[in-house]
Each structure stands twice: as structure tokens, then as C-alpha cells.
C-alpha positions as CSV (number, residue, x, y, z in Angstrom):
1,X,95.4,12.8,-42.7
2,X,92.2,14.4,-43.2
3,X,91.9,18.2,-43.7
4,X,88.6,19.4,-45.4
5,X,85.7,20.6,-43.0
6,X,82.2,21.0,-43.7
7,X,83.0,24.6,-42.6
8,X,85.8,24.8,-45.0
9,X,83.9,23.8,-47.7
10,X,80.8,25.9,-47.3
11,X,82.9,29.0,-47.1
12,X,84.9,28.4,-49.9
13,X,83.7,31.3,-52.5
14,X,83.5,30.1,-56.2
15,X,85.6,30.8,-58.6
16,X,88.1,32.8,-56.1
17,X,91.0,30.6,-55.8
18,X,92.9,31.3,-52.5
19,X,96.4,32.8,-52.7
20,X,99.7,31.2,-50.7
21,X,99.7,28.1,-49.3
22,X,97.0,25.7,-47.9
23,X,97.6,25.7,-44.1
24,X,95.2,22.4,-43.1
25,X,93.0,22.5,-40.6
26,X,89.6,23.8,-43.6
27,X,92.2,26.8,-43.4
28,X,93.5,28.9,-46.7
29,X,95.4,32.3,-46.3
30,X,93.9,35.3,-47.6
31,X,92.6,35.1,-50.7
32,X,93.4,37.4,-53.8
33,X,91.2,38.5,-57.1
34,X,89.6,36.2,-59.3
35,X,92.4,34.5,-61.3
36,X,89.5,33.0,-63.3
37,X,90.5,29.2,-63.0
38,X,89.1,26.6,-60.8
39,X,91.0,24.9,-57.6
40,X,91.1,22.0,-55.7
41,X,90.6,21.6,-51.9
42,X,92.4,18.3,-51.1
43,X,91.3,16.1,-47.8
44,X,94.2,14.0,-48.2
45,X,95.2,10.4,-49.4
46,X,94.0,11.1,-52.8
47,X,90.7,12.6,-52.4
48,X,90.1,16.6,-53.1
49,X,87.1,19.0,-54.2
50,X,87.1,20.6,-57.3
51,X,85.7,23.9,-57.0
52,X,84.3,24.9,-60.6
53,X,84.2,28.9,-61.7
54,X,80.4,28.4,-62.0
55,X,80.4,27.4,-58.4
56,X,79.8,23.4,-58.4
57,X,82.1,21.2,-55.6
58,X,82.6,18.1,-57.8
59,X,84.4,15.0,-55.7
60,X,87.4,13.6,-57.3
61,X,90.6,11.1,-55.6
62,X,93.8,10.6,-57.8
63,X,95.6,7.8,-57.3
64,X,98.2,5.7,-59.5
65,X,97.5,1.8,-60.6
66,X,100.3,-0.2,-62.7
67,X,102.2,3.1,-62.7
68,X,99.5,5.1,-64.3
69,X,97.8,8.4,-62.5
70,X,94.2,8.1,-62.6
71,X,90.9,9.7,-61.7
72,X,87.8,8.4,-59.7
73,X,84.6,10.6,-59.6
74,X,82.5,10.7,-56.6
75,X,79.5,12.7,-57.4
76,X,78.5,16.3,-56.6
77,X,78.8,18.1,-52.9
78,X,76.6,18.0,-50.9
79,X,74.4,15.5,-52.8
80,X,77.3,13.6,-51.8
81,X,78.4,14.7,-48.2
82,X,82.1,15.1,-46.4
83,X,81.7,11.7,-44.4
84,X,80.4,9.8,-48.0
85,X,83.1,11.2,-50.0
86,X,85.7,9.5,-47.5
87,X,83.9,6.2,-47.3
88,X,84.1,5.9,-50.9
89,X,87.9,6.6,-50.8
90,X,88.5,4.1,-48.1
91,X,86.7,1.7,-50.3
92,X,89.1,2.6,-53.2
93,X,92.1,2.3,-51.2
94,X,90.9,-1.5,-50.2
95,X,90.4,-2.2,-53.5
96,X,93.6,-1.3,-54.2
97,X,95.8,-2.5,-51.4
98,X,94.2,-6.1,-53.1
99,X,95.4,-5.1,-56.5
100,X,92.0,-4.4,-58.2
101,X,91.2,-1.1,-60.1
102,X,88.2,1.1,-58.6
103,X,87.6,2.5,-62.3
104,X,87.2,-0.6,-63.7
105,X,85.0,-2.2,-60.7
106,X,82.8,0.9,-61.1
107,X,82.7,0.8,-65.2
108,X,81.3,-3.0,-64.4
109,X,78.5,-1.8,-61.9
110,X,77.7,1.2,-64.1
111,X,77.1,-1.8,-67.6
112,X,75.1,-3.7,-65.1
113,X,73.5,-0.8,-64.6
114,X,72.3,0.2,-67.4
115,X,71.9,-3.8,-68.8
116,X,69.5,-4.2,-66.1
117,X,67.5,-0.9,-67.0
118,X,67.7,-1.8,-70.9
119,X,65.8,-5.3,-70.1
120,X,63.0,-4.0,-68.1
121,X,59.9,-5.4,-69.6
122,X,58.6,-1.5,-71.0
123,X,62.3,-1.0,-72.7
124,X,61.8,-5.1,-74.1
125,X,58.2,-4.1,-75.0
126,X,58.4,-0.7,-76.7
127,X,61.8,-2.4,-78.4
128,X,59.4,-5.1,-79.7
129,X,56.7,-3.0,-80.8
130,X,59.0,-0.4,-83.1
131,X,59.0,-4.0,-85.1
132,X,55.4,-5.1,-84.8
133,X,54.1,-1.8,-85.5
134,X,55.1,-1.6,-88.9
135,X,52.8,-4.4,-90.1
136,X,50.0,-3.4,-89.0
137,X,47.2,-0.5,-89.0
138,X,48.3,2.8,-87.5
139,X,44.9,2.6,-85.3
140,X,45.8,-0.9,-84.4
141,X,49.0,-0.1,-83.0
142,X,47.5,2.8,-81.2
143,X,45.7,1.0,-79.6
144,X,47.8,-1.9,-78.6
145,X,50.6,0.8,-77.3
146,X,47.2,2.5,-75.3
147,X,46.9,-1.1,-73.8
148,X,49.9,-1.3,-72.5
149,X,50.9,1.8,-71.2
150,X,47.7,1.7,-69.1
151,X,47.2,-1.5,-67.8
152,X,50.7,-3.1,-68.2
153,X,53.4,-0.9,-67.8
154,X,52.5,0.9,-64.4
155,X,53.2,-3.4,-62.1
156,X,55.3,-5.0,-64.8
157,X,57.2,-2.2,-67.0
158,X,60.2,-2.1,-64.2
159,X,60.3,-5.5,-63.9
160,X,63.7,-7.5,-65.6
161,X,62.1,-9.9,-68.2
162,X,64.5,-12.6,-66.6
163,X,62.4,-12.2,-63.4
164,X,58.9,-12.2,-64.6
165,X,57.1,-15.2,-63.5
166,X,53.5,-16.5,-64.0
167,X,52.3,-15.2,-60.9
168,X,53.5,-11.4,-61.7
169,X,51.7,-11.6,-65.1
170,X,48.7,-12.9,-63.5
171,X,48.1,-10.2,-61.0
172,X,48.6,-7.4,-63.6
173,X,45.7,-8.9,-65.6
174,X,43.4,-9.8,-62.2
175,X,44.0,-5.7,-61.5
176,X,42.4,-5.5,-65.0
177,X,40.1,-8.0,-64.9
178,X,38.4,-6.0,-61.5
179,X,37.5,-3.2,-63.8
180,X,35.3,-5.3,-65.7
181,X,36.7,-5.1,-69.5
182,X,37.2,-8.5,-70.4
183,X,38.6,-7.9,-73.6
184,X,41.0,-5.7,-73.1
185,X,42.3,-8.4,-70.5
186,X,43.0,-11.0,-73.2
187,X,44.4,-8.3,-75.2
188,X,46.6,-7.3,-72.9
189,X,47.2,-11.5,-71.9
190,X,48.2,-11.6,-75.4
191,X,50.1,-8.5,-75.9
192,X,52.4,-10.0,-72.7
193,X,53.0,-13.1,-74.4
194,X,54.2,-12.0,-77.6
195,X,57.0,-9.7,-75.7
196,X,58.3,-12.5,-73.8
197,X,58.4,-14.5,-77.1
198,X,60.3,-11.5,-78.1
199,X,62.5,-11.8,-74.7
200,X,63.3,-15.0,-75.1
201,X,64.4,-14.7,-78.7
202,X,66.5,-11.9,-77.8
203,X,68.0,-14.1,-75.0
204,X,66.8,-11.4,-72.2
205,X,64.7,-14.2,-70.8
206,X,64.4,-18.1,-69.9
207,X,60.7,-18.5,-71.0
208,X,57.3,-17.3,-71.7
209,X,55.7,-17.1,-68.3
210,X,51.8,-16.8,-70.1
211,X,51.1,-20.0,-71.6
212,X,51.0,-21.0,-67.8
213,X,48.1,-19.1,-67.2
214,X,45.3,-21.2,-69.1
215,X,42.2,-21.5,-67.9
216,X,43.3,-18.5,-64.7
217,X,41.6,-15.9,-66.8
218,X,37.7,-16.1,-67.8
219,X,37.3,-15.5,-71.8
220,X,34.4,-13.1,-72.0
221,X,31.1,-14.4,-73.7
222,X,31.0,-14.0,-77.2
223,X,29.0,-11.9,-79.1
224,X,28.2,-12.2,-82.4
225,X,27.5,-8.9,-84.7
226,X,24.2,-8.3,-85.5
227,X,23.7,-9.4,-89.2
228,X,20.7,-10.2,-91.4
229,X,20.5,-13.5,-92.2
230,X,17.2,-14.5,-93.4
231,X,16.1,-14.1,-97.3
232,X,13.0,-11.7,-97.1
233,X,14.5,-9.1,-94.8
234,X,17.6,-9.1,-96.5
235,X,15.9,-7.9,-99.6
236,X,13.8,-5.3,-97.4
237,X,17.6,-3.9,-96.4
238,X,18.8,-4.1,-100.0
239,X,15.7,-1.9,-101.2
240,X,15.8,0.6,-98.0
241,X,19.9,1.0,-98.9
242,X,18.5,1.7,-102.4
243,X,16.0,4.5,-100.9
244,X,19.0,6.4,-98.5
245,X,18.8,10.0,-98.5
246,X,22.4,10.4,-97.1
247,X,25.0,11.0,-99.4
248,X,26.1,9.4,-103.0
249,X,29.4,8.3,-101.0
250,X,27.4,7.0,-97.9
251,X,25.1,5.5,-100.4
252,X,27.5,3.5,-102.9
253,X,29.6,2.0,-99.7
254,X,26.1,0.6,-98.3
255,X,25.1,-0.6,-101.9
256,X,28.4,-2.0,-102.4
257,X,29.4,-3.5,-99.0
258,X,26.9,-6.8,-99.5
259,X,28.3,-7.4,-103.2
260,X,31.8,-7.6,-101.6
261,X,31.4,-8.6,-98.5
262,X,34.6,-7.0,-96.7
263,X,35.7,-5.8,-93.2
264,X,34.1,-2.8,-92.9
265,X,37.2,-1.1,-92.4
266,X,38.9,-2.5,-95.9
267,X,35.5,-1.0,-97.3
268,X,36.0,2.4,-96.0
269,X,39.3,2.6,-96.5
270,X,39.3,1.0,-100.4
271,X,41.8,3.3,-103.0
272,X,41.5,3.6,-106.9
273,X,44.8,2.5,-107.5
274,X,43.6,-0.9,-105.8
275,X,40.7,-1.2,-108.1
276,X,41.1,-2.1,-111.9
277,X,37.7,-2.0,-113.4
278,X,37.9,-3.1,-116.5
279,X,39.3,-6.7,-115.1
280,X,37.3,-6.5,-112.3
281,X,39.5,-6.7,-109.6
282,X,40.1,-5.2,-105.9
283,X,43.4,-6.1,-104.6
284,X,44.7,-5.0,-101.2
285,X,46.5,-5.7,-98.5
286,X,44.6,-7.1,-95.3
287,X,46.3,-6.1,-92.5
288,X,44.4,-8.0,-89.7
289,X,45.9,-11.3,-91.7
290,X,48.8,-9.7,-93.2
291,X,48.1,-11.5,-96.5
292,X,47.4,-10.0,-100.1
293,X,43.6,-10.3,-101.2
294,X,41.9,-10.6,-104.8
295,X,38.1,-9.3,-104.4
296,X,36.3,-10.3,-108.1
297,X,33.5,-7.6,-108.7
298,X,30.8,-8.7,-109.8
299,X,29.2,-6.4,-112.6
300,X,26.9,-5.0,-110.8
301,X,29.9,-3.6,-108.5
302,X,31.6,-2.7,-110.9
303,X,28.4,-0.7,-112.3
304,X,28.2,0.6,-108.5
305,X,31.9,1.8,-108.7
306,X,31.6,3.7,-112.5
307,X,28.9,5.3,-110.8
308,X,31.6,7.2,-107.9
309,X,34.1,7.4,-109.9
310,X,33.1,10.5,-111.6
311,X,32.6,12.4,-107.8
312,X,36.0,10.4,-106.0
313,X,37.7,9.3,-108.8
314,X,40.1,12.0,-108.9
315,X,41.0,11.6,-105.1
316,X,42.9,8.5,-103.2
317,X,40.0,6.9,-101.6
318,X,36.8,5.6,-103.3
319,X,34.6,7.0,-100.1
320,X,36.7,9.9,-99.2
321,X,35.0,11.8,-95.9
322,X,34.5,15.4,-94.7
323,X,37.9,15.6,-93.5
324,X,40.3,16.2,-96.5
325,X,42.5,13.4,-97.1
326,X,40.7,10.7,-95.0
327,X,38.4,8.0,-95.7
328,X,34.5,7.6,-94.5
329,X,35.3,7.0,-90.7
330,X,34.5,3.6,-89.1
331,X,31.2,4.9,-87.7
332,X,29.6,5.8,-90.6
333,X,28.1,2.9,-92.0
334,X,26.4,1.6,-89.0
335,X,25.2,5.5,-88.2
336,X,23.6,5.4,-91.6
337,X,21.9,1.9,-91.3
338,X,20.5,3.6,-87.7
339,X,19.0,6.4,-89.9
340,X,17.1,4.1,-91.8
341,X,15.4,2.2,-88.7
342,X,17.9,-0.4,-88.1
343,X,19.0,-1.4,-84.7
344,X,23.0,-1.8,-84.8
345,X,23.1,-4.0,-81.5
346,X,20.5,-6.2,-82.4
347,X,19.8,-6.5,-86.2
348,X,22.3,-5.2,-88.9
349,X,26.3,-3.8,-88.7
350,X,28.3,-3.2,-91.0
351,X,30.3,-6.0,-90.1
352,X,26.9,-7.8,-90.4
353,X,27.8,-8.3,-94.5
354,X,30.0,-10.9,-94.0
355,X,27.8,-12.9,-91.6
356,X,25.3,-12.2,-93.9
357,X,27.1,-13.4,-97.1
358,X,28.8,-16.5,-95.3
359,X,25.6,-17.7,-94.3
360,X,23.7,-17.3,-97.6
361,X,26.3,-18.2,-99.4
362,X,26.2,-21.7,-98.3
363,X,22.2,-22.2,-96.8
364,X,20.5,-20.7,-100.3
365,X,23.4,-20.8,-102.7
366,X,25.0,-24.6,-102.0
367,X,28.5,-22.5,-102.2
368,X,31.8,-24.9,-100.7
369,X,32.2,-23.7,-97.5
370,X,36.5,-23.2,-98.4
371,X,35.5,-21.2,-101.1
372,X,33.7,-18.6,-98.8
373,X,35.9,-18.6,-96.3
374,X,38.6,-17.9,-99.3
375,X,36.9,-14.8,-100.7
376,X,36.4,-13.6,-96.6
377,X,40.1,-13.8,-96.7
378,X,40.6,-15.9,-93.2
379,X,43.6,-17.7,-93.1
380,X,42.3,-21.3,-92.6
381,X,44.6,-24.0,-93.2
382,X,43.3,-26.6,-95.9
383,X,43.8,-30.7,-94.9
384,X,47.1,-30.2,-96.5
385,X,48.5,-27.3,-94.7
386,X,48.2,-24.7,-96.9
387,X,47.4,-21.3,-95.5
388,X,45.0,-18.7,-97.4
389,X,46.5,-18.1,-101.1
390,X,44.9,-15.1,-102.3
391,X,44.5,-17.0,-105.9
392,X,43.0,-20.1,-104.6
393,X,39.9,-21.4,-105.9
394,X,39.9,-17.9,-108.0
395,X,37.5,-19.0,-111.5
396,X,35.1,-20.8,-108.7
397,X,35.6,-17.2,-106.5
398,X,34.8,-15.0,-109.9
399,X,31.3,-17.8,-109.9
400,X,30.2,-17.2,-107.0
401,X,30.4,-13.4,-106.6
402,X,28.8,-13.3,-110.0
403,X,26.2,-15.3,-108.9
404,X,25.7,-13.8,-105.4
405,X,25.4,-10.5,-106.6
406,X,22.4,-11.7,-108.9
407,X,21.0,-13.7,-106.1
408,X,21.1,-10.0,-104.2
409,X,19.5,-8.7,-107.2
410,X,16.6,-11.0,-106.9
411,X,15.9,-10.6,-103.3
412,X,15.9,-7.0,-103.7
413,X,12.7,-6.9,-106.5
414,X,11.2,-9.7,-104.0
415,X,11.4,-12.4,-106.4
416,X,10.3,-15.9,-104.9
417,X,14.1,-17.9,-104.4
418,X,14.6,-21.5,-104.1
419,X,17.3,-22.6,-101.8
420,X,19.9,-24.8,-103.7
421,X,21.0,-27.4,-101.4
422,X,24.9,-28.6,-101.7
């Protein structure tokens, strides 16, 4: 029999439990002072409200399984009204009239639950990138993080992995691809792929939905950085670096960024304790290839490098900036080749050293294309396999920076230079 009333309930005051006995009906005789414990208001077969001294109604049914009194929760009045609080106990009583405990059915709901929250594709991906993150630049995993929070997450980050298919993938990247930003598409293609990898290792899903998508998204045009290539003008750049008014830290990265040849951001961010000058050696770790890398400096480099090292030498970075503690930003090179004329879309980045170099190197210098592609540290696989070995080719690598750095030097005084064909 049923006895609570939404009446009942309402006027039950908090804390005040009624003195005598209950009289059904919603009824309670006259109450007493505060005896400063909760109470129960039962409704019958089990089910009562538990009024707490703070004031919350809190549903709870007793009942006994295999001999043992237990407890089933029901949630909070009146989130959970009168009329829900007694469907949930009928339910109970079903369950148990076929010999099945409501505790343990609702434990199994509440695991599947939370499984199916825990393999959402944002919990999957931010699990993934905790481990990706760590091998790779801080600003690099900014970014990708940046990515994905704003053009992934918001169609597929409540999606189960086990239910993404190539369709759903696909029109997250078309919503992207409308604004325009090609790149960041791929990016984000890419980005998507390597968490279902991750999925799929982790046996949260069946497959990797992306591969299914070639050709369905349009690679953007590419665009090569500006660079110097040609002889003459690359002496004019070496002898307008030479004439910078900037600063003696601007001025030895630009001097030293052809002799080495680096990504501009290895070159910025280069540290003493990578460099050992009297073997003439910069070793460092490149993060875009996650390999170790042996830069030979050649002696007019080095003669570059003696020449900081009395102003930074003291500090962590070779071209420390303004900002205490941090290197030259990424900007700075390319601003200071604009201060001295040069158009950074269309003629010269910094990135432009490598294109530079690489080009040179094997048009006017006759030097084996591996070689170069050793010493600018990309990780191409040789007929036999082998990926980039930072050692490789090293006594022909210490040859030809030697002898690039004195080609530099001849271009620079605007000596006449025969190309040597391979």
C-alpha cells in the first residue's frame, strides 16, 4: 500500500523528526523539538524518503536478496518525483520476483556507463596525446591540441570510437574545408587518423575509418619558401647580412644560418651545451624527425660562434631574445631580412637556407644528392632501407660543409665561380 503524498512530502520540515506514530494517509502526529537526527517517510513495499538534517529528500527501497537486507538509491526529490520513485520500485520488485538483483543490474548499467563515456573519441584523443605530446615541441603540440579542440572535437568528440565511420570523419573535415584553410584540413585528416590508430591498438575500435577517404579531400597547392638560389644574388645577400645594423645576436644567426643550413627554428633555438667548438660539432635533437643530428661547423662558423660567445656564452641559448630565458623568436630572422630590402613571400626566408644550400650544393658544387639530404637531416630511406643515421656519410659531411662555407666565402667578395658538374 502506498502512503506518501506529494502534500506529505512538501510539508515535511527538515531536520524535525515527527513524534508518535506514522498514521498513513501523508499523515504524522504532532511533531516535537529537533531531536537532531534524520527520518524516513516510508511509501510502503520497500520504498521510503530520507529526510536529511540539512534538508535533502533522498529516495531509498530496502529489500532483502539471498537473505541479505540491501539498499537501492533512487536519486534526489523532486528531481526524481513521487510517481518516478514508484516506477522504479515496481521495476525492482520485477526484477526480483525473477530472481535477479536490482544492485547488480544497475552497477552493470552504471560500468556501461561510464565505458561508453571513457571511449568517446575527445577522452581516446586527449588519452593519446598525453603520449604524443611528449616527443615533440611544446608549440607543436599546442598547436595540434588548438586543432582539435576547434575543428574536431565540437561533431566527433562525443562520438564512441567503435561508431566512427568514414562518412562522420568526412563531414567534420568538409565543415572545415568551407572555411577555406586547407592545411589545417589535412592536419586535422591526419591528427584523426593517428587517434583511431591509437583506438584500434587499444581495442576501443574495429578500424581506421581515414584511409578511406583518399582522394575526398583536395591537398592544397604547394608553395615553396622563397629562397635565393642563384650564384650572384646569393653573394649580394651574404654581403648585405654582413652590412646589418640590427643587433650582434640578429646578426651572427643571419651570418651563421647559410653555413649551417638548419630549420630556422633549430637555429634560433641552438644551446651551448649542444655546441663543442673545439671539435666542431652541433649536436641536437630534431624534433620534427625525432632523430639525433651531427651539424660539422665549418671554420668559419665556428669563427662566427667565438665571436657570441663572449655576449651569450654565459646564458643557455646562443641567440637568447629580449625576453629573459627565451630564444630569438621565430619571426625574427625573416623581420630582419625585410629590414634590409628583402621580400619574405617572394625572395628570401629564413627557411630559404636550406633551399638555398640544397640546390647549390648539388648544381655548383657536384655534392651526392644523399649526402645533402643527410646533413638536412630528412629521414630518407637509402636502396637498402636504412633510415637517416646521424653518422652516415660523416668525413664526406665534414667535406662538404668545409667546402660550402668557402664556396659562400667566394660569392660573398664576388669572385667569378665555376660550376663543378657531378
Amino acid at each position: 500500500m502506498n502512503y506518501l503524498t506529494d502534500k506529505a512530502i512538501h510539508n515535511a520540515r527538515a531536520g524535525i523528526r515527527p513524534k508518535g506514530t506514522y498514521e498513513g494517509k501523508g499523515k504524522f502526529s504532532e511533531c516535537d523539538k529537533h531531536t537532531g537526527k534524520p527520518y524516513n517517510m516510508p511509501d510502503g513495499k520497500g520504498l521510503y524518503l530520507l529526510v536529511t538534517l540539512a534538508g535533502s529528500k533522498l529516495w531509498r527501497m530496502k529489500y532483502r536478496f539471498m537473505g541479505k537486507e540491501k539498499l537501492l538509491t533512487f536519486g534526489v526529490y523532486p528531481v526524481i518525483t513521487l510517481k518516478d520513485a514508484r516506477i522504479r520500485r515496481s521495476e525492482a520488485l520485477k526484477m526480483l520476483d525473477e530472481g535477479k538483483d536490482p544492485n547488480e543490474l544497475k552497477k552493470a548499467q552504471k560500468a556501461a556507463i561510464e565505458a561508453a563515456s571513457a571511449n568517446t573519441f575527445e577522452s581516446v584523443a586527449r588519452e593519446w596525446y598525453e603520449a604524443w605530446s611528449a616527443n615533440v615541441s611544446p608549440a607543436t603540440a599546442s598547436r595540434q591540441l588548438a586543432n582539435l579542440e576547434r575543428n574536431v572535437f565540437p561533431t566527433l568528440g562525443d562520438v564512441p570510437v567503435s561508431e566512427i565511420r568514414p562518412k562522420t570523419v568526412l563531414d567534420t573535415l568538409r565543415a572545415v574545408e568551407l572555411r577555406g584553410v586547407q592545411n589545417t584540413v589535412l592536419k586535422a585528416k591526419t591528427a584523426v587518423s593517428q587517434i583511431m590508430r591509437y583506438a584500434v591498438q587499444t581495442d576501443r575500435a574495429e578500424n581506421d575509418p581515414v584511409p578511406n577517404l583518399r582522394g575526398a579531400i583536395k591537398k592544397p597547392e604547394e608553395k615553396h619558401m622563397a629562397a635565393i638560389t642563384e650564384p650572384v644574388k646569393v653573394g649580394e645577400l651574404l654581403r648585405s647580412i654582413a652590412q646589418y645594423k640590427g643587433s650582434h645576436v640578429v646578426r651572427s644567426a643571419l651570418a651563421l644560418a647559410p653555413l649551417v643550413f638548419v630549420r630556422p627554428g633549430e637555429l634560433r633555438a641552438a644551446k651551448w651545451a649542444e655546441i663543442d667548438l673545439e671539435r666542431g660539432e652541433w649536436r641536437y635533437f630534431v624534433s620534427k624527425t625525432k632523430t639525433e643530428h651531427l651539424v660539422p661547423l665549418a671554420r668559419q662558423a665556428v669563427d662566427i660562434l667565438r665571436g657570441i660567445w663572449g655576449l651569450t656564452g654565459r646564458g643557455e641559448f646562443v641567440f637568447p631574445g629580449e625576453r629573459h630565458g627565451r630564444p630569438i623568436s621565430n619571426a625574427t630572422i625573416n623581420r630582419a631580412l625585410q629590414s634590409m630590402g628583402y621580400d619574405t613571400k617572394t625572395e628570401m626566408t629564413g627557411h630559404g637556407f636550406r633551399a638555398m644550400a640544397r640546390t647549390l650544393l648539388a648544381e655548383e658544387l657536384g655534392i651526392d644528392p644523399q649526402i645533402i639530404e643527410h646533413q638536412l637531416a630528412h629521414k630518407v630511406p637509402d636502396a637498402l632501407g636504412t633510415a637517416y643515421n646521424r653518422t652516415k656519410f660523416i668525413d664526406r659531411r665534414w667535406e662538404m660543409m668545409q667546402s660550402w662555407a668557402d664556396y659562400l666565402d667566394r660569392l660573398k667578395q664576388g669572385a667569378l665561380v665555376i660550376p663543378i658538374r657531378a
